[in-house]
C-alpha positions in Angstrom: 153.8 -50.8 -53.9 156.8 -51.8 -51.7 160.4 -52.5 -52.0 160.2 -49.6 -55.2 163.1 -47.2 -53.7 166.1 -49.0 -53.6 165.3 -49.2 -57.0 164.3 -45.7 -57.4 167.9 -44.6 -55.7 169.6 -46.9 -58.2 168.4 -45.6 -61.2 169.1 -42.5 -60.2 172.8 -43.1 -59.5 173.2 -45.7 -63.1 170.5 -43.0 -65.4 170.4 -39.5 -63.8 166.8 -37.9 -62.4 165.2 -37.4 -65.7 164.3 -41.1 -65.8 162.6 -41.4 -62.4 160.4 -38.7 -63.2 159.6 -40.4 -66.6 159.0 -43.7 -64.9 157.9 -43.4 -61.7 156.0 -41.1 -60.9 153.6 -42.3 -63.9 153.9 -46.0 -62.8 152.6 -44.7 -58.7 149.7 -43.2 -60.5 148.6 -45.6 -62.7 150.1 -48.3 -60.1 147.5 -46.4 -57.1 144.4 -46.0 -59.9 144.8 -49.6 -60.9 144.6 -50.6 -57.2 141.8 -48.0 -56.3 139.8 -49.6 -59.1 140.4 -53.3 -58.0 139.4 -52.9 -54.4 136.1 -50.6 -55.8 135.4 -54.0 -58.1 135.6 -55.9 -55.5 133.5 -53.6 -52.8 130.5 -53.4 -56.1 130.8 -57.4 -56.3 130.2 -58.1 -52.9 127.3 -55.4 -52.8 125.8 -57.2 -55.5 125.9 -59.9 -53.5 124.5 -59.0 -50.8 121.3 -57.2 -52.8 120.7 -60.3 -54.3 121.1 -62.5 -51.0 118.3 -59.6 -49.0 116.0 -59.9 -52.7 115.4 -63.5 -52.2 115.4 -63.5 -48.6 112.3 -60.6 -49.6 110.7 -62.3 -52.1 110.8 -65.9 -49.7 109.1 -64.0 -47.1 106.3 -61.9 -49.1 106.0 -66.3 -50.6 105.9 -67.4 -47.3 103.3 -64.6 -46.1 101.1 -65.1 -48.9 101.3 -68.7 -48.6 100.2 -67.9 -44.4 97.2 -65.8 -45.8 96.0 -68.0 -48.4 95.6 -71.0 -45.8 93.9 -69.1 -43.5 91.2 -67.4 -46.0 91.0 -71.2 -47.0 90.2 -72.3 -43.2 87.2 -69.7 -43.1 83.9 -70.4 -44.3 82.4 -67.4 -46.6 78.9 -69.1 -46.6 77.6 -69.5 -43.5 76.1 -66.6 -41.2 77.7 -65.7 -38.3 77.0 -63.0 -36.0 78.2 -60.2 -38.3 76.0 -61.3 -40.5 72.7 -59.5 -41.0 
């Protein structure tokens, strides 16, 4: 939103002050809402992002855990008797 008041000042001189207020005061609003809601878009994207990027990164490690636990219950032997055995 730059470079809008040499325009402002020559409306003012070529359509009085009742135009400005009816133009630009309402385009700064809407002009700083639709801005406000791009960069929020934007900021929600990227979060979305991200909680997808640390959900996989999760769900690889709780794979990769699981995948740690199952070969080591498969390395024991369940049958024979050790010394905790009674």
């Amino acid at each position: 939103m730059e470079g809008w008041t040499p325009i402002l000042y020559w409306t003012n001189d070529a359509l009085g002050n009742l135009f400005n207020w009816i133009f630009f005061i309402p385009l700064i609003i809407v002009g700083s809402f639709f801005m406000l809601n791009l960069f929020l878009g934007v900021l929600s994207g990227e979060f979305a992002k991200e909680k997808e990027r640390v959900e996989s990164r999760v769900g690889f490690m709780q794979l990769k855990e699981q995948q740690k636990l199952e070969k080591e219950l498969n390395g024991m032997d369940m049958q024979s008797r050790g010394p905790c055995s009674s």
